[in-house]
C-alpha beads as a LAMMPS data file, in Angstrom:
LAMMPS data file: protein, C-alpha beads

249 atoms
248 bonds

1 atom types
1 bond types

-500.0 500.0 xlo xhi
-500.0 500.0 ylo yhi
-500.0 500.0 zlo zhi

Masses

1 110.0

Atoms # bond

1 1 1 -263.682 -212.102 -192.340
2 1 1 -261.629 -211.467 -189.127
3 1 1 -258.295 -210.187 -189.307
4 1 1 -257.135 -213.345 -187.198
5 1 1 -258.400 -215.585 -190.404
6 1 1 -257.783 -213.110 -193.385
7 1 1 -254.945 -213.158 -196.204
8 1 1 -254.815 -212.205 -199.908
9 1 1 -252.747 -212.370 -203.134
10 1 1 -252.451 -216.025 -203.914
11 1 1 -253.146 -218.709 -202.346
12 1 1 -249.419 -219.865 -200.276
13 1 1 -248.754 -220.428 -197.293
14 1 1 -248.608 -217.847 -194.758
15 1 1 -244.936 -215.929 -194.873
16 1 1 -243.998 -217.001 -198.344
17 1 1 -243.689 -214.922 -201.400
18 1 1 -247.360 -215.964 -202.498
19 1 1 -249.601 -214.268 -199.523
20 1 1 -249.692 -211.316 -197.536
21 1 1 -250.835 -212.301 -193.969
22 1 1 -253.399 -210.042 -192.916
23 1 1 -252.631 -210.788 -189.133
24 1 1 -249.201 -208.329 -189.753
25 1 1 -248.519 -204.757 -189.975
26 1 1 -244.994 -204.839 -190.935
27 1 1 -244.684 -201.054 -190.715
28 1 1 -246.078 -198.712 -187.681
29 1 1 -245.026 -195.490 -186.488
30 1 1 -245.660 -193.971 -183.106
31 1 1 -245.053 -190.323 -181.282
32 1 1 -241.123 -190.955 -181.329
33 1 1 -240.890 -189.648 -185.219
34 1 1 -243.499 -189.735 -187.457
35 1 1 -246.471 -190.648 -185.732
36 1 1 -248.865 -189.502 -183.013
37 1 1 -249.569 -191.807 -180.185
38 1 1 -247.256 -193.822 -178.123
39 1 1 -245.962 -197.383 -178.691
40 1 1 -248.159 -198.468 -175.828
41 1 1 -251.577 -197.341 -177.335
42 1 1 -250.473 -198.679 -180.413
43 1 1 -250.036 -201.828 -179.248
44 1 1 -253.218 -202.096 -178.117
45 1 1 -254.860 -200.468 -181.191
46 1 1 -252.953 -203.970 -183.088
47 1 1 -254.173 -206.129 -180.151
48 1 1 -258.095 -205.092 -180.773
49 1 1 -257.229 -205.286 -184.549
50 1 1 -256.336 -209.176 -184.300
51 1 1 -253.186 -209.077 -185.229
52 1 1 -250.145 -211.384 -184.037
53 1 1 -247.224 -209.156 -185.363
54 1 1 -246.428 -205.458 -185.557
55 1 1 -243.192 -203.656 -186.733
56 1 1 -242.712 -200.452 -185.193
57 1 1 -240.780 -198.513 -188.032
58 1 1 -239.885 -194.680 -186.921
59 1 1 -238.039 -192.213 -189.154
60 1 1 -234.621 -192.058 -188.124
61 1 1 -231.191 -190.202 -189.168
62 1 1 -228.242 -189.261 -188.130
63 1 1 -229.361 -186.493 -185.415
64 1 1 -231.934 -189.453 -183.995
65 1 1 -230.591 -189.607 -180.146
66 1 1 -234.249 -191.433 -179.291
67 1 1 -233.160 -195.159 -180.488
68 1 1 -232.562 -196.375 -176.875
69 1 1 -235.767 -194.721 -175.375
70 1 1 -237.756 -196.296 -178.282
71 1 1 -236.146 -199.505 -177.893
72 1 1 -237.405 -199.645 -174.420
73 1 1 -240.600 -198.523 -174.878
74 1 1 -241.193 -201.935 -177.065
75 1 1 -239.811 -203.707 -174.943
76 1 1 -242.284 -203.345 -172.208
77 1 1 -245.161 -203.316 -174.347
78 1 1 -244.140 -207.237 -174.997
79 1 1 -244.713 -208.194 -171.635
80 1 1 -248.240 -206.530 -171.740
81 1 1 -249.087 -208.634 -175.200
82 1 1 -248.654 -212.119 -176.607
83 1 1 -247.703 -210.127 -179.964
84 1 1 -244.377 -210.143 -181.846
85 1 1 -243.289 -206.884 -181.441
86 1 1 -240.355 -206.044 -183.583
87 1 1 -238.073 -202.704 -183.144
88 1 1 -236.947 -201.400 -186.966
89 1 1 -236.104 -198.141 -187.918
90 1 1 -236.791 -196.148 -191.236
91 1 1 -233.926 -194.608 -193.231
92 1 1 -233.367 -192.731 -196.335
93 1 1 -231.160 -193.479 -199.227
94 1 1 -229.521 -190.285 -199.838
95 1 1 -227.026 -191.343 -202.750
96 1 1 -226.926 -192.149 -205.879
97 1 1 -224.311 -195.124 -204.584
98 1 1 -227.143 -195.989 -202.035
99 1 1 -225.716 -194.674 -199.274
100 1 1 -227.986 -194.056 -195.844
101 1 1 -228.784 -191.682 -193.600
102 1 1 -228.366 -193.910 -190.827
103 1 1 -228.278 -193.080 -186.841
104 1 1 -225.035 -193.817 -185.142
105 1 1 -226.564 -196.730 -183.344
106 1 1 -228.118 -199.597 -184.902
107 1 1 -227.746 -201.983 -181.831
108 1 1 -231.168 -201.676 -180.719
109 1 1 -232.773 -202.568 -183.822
110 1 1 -234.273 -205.470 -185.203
111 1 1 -234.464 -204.322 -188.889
112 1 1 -234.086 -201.566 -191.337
113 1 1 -236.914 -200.255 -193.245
114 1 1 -235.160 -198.516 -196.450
115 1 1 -237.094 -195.517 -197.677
116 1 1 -236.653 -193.320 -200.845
117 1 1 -238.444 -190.230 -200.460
118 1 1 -236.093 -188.428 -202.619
119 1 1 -234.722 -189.168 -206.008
120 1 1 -230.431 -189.217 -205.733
121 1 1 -229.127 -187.062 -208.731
122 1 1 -225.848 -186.736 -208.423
123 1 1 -224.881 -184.576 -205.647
124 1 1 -228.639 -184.013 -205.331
125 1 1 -231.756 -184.740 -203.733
126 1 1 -234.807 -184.195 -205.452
127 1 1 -237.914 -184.395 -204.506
128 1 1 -241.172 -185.483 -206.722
129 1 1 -242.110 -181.750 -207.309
130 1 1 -238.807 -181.009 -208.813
131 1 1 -238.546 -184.737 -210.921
132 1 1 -241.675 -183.797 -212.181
133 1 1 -240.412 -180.107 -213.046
134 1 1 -237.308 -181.709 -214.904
135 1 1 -239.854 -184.423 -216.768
136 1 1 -241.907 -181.295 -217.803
137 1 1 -239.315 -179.353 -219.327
138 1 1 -237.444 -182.555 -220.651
139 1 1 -234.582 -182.509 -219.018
140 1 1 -235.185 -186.287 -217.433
141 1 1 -237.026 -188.973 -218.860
142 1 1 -239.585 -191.042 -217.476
143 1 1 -237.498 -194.296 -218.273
144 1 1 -233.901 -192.415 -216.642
145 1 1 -236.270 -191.669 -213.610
146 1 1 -237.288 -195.135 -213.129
147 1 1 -233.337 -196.496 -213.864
148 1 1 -231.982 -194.156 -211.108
149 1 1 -234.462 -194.809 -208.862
150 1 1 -234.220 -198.802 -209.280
151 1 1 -230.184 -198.253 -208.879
152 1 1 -230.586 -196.560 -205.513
153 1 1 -232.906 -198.509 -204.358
154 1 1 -230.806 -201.822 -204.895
155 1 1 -227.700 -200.120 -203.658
156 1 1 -229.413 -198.959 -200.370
157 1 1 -230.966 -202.255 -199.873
158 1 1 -227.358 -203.843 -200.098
159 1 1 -225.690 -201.122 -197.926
160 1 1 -228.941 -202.130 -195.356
161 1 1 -228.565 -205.799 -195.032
162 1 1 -224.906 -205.645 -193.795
163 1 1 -226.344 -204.419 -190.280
164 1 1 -229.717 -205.777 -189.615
165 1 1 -232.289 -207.584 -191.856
166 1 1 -233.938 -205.429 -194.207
167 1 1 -237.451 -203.947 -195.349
168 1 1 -238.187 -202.267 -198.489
169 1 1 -240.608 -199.272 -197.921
170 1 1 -243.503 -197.942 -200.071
171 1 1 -241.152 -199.147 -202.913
172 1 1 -241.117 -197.028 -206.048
173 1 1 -243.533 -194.797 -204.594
174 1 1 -241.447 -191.502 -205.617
175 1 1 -242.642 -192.453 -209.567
176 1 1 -246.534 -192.326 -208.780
177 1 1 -245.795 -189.072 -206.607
178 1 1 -243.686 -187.483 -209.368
179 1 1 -246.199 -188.475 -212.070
180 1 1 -244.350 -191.523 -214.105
181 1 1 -246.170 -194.500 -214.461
182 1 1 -244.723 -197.851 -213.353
183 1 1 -244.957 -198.639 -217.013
184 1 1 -241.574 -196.889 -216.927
185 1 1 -240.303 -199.921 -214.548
186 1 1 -239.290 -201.993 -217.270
187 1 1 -239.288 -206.169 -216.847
188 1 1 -235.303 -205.678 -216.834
189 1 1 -235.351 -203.126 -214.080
190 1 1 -237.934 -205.093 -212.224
191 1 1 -235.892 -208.528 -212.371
192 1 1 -232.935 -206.047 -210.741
193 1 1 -235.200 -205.055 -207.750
194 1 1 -236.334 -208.756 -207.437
195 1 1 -232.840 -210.279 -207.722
196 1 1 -232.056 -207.157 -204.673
197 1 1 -234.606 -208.111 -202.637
198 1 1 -233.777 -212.386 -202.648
199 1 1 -230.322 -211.831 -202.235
200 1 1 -230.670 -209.170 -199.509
201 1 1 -233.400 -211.204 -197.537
202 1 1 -235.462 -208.253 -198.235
203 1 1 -239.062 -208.171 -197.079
204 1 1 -240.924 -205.789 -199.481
205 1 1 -243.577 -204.187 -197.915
206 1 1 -246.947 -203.364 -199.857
207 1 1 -247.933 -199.801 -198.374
208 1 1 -251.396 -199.462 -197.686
209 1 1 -251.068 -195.694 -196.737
210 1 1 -249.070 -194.829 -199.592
211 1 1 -250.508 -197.471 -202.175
212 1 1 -247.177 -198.887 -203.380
213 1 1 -246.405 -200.877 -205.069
214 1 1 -248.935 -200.728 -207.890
215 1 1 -250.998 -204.160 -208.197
216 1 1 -248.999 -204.927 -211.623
217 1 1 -245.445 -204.598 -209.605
218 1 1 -247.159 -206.253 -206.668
219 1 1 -247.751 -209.207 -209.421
220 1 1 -244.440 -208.872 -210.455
221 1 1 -242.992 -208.803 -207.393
222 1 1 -244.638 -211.470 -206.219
223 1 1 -244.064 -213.662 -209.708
224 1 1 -240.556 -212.863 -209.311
225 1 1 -239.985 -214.871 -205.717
226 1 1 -239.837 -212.159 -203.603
227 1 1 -241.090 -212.076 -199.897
228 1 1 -244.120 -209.643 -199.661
229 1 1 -245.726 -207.662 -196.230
230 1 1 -248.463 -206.194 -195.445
231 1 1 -247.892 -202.227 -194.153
232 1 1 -250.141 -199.857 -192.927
233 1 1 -247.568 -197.587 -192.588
234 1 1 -250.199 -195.774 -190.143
235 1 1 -249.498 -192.388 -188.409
236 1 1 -252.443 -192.505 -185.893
237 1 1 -253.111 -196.244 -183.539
238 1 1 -256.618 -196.478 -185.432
239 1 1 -255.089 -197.171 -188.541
240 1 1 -252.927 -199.960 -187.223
241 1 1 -254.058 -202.708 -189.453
242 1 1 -257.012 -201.372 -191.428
243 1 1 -256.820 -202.905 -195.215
244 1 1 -258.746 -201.679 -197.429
245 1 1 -255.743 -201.100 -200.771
246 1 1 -254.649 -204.638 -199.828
247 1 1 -257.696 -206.259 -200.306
248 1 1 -258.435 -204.313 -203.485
249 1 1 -254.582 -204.931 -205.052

Bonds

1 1 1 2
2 1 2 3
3 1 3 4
4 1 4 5
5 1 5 6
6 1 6 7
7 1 7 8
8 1 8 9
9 1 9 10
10 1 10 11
11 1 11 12
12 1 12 13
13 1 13 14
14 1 14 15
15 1 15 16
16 1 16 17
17 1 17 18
18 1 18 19
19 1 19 20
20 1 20 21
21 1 21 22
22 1 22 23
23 1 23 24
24 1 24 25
25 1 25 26
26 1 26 27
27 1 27 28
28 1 28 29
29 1 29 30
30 1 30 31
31 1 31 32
32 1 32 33
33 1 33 34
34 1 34 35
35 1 35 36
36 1 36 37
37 1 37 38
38 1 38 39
39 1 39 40
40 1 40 41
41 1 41 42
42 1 42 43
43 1 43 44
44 1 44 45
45 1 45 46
46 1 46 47
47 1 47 48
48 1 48 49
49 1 49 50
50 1 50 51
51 1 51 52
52 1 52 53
53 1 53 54
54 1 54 55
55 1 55 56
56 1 56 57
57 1 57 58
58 1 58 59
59 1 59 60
60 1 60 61
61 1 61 62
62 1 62 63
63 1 63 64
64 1 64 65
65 1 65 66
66 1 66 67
67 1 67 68
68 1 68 69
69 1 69 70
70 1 70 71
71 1 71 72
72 1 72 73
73 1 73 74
74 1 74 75
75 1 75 76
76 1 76 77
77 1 77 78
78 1 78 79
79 1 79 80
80 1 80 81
81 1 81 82
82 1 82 83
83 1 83 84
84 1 84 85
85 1 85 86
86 1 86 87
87 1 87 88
88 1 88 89
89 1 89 90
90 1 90 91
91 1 91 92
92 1 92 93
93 1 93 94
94 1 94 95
95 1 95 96
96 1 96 97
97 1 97 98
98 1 98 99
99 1 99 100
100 1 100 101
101 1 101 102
102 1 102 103
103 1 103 104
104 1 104 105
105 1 105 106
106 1 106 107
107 1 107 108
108 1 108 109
109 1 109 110
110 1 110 111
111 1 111 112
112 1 112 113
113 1 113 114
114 1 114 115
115 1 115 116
116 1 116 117
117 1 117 118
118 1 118 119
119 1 119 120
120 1 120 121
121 1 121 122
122 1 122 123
123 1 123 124
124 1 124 125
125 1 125 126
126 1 126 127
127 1 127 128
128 1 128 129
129 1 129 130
130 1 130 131
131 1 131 132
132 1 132 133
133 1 133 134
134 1 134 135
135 1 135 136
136 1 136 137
137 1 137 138
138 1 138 139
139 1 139 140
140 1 140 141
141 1 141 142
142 1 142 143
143 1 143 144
144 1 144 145
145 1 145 146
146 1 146 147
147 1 147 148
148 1 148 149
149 1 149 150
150 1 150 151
151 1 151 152
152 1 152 153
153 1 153 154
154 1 154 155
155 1 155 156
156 1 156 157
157 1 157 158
158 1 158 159
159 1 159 160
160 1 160 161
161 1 161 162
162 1 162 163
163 1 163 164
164 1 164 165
165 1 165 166
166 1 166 167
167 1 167 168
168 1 168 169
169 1 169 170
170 1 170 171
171 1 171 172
172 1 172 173
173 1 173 174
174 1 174 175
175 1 175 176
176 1 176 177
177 1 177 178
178 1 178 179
179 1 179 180
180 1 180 181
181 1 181 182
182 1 182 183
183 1 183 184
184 1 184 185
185 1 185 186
186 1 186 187
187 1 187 188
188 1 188 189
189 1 189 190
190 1 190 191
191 1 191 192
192 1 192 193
193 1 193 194
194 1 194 195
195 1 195 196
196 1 196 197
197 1 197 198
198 1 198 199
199 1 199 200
200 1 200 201
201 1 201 202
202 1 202 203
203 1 203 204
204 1 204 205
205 1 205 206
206 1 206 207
207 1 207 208
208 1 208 209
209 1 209 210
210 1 210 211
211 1 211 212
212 1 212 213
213 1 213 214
214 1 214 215
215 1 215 216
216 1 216 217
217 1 217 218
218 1 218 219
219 1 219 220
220 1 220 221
221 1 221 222
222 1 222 223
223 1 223 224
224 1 224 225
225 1 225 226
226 1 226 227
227 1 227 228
228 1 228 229
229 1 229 230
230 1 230 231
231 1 231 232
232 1 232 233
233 1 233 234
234 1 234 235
235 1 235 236
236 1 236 237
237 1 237 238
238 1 238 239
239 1 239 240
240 1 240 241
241 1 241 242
242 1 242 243
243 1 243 244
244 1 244 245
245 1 245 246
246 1 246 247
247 1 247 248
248 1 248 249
């Protein structure tokens, strides 16, 4: 089945919490951050791909002095496409209080992808090697892991939402990466990342490149009301809309 024709997970209409539209890559990078060709060729990688809407989503922080340039860049590739194209940025909770790493302008933006790529500890950072260090030696639990990281997530979503709408990124991927199953995601902390992402307006966005969320918080998720998107989160314009962990979740 075509891209133009194809959704899965339920059987809802189109944009509600019950399908993912296969026609949309909610998350795209290109050669201003994380990715490797420009916004142009992958535009035209989504265009062969049948799709009708593509988020450009590029890692951003505070040093980012590109926002304008990027901006434009999508902007012309509209006129060259009867796509949506939508200009969002990626950023990084960095605090335990869900604070962001934000650039200093978010006027060119259309939305906020909000990324945890690093679990906030405190004055710390740490990464899945060293959560997985501290679960080894028993100085963190796989339960306290999955509390923390629900907090910050929450927090950063409604830090987010108070400049642009708001995307949730490979969400909870940090617990698959650090070795804690999403068993650890308890129905109560679940329900708190639901009740997040409704009240924000959060779009949660089901990561084909980095398999998250698993298919039983995907069911969750999705049980719970909350908005889901398909993202390829693709580095390269050939991967712009290629599904296969979607279609298997």
């Amino acid at each position: 089945m075509g891209a133009e024709r194809e959704s899965v997970i339920g059987g809802g209409a189109v944009g509600t919490a019950c399908a993912l539209d296969l026609t949309v890559d909610a998350h795209v990078h290109t050669g201003f951050s994380a990715g490797r060709d420009a916004v142009g060729v992958v535009a035209s990688a989504a265009d062969r791909a049948g799709l009708t809407s593509l988020t450009f989503a590029d890692q951003v922080g505070p040093d980012t002095t590109w926002l304008t340039a990027y901006a434009d860049a999508v902007r012309r590739a509209r006129h060259r496409t009867e796509m949506t194209l939508r200009v969002a940025a990626e950023v990084e909770v960095v605090r335990p209080d869900g604070w962001l790493a934000l650039p200093a302008d978010l006027a060119q933006l259309d939305a906020l992808s909000v990324a945890l790529s690093a679990l906030p500890y405190g004055a710390e950072l740490l990464d899945a090697r060293t959560v997985r260090a501290r679960l080894a030696t028993g100085e963190m639990t796989p339960g306290q892991v999955a509390e923390l990281l629900v907090a910050a997530t929450v927090r950063g979503l409604e830090r987010a939402c108070r400049y642009v709408p708001t995307q949730l990124a490979r969400p909870l991927a940090l617990l698959a990466q650090a070795g804690v199953d999403d068993a650890a995601v308890s129905p109560a902390l679940l329900a708190d990342l639901a009740a997040a992402c409704r009240g924000t307006g959060t779009l949660v966005e089901v990561s084909e490149a980095w398999r998250s969320p698993s298919p039983r918080l995907v069911g969750m998720l999705r049980d719970a009301g909350v908005t889901l998107v398909p993202a390829s989160d693709a580095r390269y314009a050939a991967e712009v809309g290629g599904w296969q962990y979607l279609r298997r979740v």
